[in-house]
C-alpha positions in Angstrom: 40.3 8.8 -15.6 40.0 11.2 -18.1 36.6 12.5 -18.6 35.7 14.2 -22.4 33.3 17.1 -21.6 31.7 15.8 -25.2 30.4 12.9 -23.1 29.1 14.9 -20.4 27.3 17.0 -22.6 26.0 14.1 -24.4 24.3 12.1 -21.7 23.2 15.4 -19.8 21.2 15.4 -23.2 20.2 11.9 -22.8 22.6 10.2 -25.5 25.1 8.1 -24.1 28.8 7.1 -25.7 30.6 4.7 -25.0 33.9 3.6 -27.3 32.5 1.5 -30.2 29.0 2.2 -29.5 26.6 4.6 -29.3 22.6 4.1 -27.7 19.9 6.3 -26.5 19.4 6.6 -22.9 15.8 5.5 -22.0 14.3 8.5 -20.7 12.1 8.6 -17.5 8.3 7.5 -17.7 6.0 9.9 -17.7 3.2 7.4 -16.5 1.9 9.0 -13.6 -2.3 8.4 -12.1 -3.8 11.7 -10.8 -6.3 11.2 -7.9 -9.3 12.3 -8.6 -11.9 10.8 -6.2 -15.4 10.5 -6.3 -17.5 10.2 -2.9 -17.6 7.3 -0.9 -19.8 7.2 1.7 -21.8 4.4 3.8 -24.4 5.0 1.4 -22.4 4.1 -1.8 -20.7 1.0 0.5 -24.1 -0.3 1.9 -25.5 0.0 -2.3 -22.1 -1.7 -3.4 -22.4 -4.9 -0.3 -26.2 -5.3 -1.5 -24.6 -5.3 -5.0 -22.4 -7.6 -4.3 -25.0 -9.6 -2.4 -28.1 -9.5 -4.7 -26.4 -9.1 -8.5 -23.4 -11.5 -7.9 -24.1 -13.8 -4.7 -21.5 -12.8 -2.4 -22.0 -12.0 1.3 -18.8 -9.6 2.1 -18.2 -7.4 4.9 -16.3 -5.0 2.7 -17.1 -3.3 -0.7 -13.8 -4.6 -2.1 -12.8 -6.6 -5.2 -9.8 -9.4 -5.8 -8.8 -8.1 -9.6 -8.4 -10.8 -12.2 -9.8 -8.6 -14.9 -9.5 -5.4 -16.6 -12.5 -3.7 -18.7 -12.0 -1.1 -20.9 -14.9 1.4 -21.4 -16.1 4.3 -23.4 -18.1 7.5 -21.7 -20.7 8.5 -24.5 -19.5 12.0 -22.5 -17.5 14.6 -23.7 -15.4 15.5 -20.8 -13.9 14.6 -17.4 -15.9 17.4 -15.5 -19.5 15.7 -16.5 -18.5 12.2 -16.3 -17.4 13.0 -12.7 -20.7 14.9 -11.9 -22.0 11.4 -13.5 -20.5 8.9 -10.9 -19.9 10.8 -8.0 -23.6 10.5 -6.2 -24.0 7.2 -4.4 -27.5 6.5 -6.1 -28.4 6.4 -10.0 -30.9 8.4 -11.6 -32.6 9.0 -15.1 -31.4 5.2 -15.5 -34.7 3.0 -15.5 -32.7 0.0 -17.5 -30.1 -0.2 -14.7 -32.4 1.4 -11.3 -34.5 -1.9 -11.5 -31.8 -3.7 -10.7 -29.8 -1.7 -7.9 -30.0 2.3 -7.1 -26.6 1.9 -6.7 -25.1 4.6 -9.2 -22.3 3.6 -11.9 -18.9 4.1 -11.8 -15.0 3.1 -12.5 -11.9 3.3 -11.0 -10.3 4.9 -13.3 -11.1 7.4 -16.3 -8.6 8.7 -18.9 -8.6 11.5 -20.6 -8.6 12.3 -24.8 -4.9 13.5 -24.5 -4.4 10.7 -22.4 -4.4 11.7 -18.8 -5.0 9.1 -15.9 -7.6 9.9 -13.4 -8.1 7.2 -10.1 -12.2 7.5 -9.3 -12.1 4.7 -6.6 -8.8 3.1 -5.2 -8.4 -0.1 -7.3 -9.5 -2.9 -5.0 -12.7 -0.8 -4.3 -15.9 -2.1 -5.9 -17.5 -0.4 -8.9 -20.7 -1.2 -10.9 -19.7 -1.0 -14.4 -20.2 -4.3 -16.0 -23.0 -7.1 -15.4 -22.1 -10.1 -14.2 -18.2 -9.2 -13.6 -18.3 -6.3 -11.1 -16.8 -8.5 -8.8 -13.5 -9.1 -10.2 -12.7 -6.5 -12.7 -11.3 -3.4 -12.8 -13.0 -0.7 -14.4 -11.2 1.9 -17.0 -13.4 4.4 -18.6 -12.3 6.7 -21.8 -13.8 9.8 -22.8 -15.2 9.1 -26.3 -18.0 7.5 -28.1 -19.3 6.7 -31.3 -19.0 9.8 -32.9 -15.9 10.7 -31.0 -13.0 8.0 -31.5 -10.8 7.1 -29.0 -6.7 8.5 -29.3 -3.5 7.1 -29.5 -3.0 8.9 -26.6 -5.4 7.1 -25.0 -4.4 4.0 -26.2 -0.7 4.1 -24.9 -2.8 5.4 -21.3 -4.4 2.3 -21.3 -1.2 0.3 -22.2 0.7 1.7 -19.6 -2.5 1.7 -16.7 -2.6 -1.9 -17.7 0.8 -2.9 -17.4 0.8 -1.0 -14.4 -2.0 -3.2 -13.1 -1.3 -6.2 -14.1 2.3 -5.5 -12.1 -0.1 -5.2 -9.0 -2.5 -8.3 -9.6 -3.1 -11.3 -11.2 -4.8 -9.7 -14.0 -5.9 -12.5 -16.2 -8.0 -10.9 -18.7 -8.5 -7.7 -20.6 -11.2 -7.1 -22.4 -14.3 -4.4 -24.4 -17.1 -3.9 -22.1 -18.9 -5.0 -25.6 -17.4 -8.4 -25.0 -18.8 -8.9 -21.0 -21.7 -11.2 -22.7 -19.2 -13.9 -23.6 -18.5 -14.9 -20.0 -22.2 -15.8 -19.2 -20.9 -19.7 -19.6 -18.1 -19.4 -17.6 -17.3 -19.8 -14.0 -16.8 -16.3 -13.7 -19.9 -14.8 -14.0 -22.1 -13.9 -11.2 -25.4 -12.3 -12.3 -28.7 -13.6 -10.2 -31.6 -12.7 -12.7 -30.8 -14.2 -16.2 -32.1 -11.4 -18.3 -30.6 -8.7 -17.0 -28.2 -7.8 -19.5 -27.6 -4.5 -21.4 -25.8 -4.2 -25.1 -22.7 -2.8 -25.6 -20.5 -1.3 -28.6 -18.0 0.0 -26.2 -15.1 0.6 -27.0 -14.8 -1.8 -30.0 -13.2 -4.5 -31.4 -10.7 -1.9 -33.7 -9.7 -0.5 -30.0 -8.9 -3.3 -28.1 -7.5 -5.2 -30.9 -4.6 -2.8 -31.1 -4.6 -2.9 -27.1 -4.3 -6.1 -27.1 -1.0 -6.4 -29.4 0.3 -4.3 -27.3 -0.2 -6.1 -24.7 0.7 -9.5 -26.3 3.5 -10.1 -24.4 1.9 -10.2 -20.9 0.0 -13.7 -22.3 -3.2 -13.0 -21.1 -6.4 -15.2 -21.6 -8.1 -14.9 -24.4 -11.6 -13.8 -24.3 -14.4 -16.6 -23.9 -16.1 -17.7 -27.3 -20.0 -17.8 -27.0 
């Protein structure tokens, strides 16, 4: 068979031809998670299994979680460097709302970047304290951003793709703004022991996730409880 060096060119390029019709290759994905660990030691895993015992009622020999959700933060931080330095000790501080409750410091599995970048804190079964009442099941993803600092596009298509990427993994059944965590208190799924322990939330807004979530509309996931 005859091979036209046109062709060759073309596709080496990433445009393919064929006779009669004429497509773009689908380039490689660029979605890639950068490891970025912060410590875990048998003081962060004997915090998390008193967690996991006092706040949510479950007597487990490891600090792990079976992911059916995925919650979608903001930092209130300005960078990755200080929202490291934030989670990476075991124990809390300067956090009297949260330190009555457990000393056991805050954290996420994963954190993303403004332009986008996808940083792994804790491997993704590992337990994190980073929403009341649904540590236990859900996957923390934090963003760096705030009120007066907007989340991206690029952070949007991160979260997409992290998402997808998950839900591939696990049987994610929701996704949903660390504002909306209150709506599960009258569901099975919530596992808080003291009743007013609660905290409000803005993150990361209902503008946010509703574009998330019509990007994600074709996964079908569960819609988020009614209160």
């Amino acid at each position: 068979m005859k091979i036209n060096p046109l062709n060759t060119i073309l596709f080496q390029l990433g445009i393919c031809i064929f006779p009669f019709l004429q497509f773009s290759c689908s380039p490689k994905s660029t979605f890639r998670i950068i490891d970025k660990p912060i410590t875990w030691n048998q003081e962060r895993e004997e915090l998390s299994l008193k967690y996991l015992e006092d706040r949510h009622g479950l007597d487990q020999k490891t600090a792990s979680i079976d992911p059916k959700m995925v919650v979608v933060h903001w930092t209130a931080i300005n960078t990755v460097e200080v929202t490291f330095d934030v989670f990476d000790p075991a124990t809390l501080a300067g956090r009297p709302d949260l330190t009555g409750a457990s000393n056991l410091n805050v954290s996420s599995q994963f954190l993303i970047d403004r332009d986008g970048t996808i940083f792994r804190l804790l491997p993704d079964t590992t337990f994190a304290r980073h929403t009341i009442g649904l540590n236990y099941l859900a996957i923390g993803v934090e963003n760096i951003g705030g009120d007066d600092m907007p989340l991206t596009k690029e952070q949007l298509k991160a979260n997409e793709e992290l998402i997808r990427y998950l839900e591939r993994k696990y049987e994610i059944d929701y996704v949903i703004g660390h504002h909306e965590y209150q709506n599960f208190q009258t569901t099975d799924l919530w596992k808080e022991a003291d009743p007013d322990y609660r905290t409000v939330k803005t993150d990361p807004g209902d503008d946010f996730m509703k574009k998330l979530r019509k990007n994600l509309a074709d996964l079908n996931l569960k819609p988020v409880p009614t209160l």
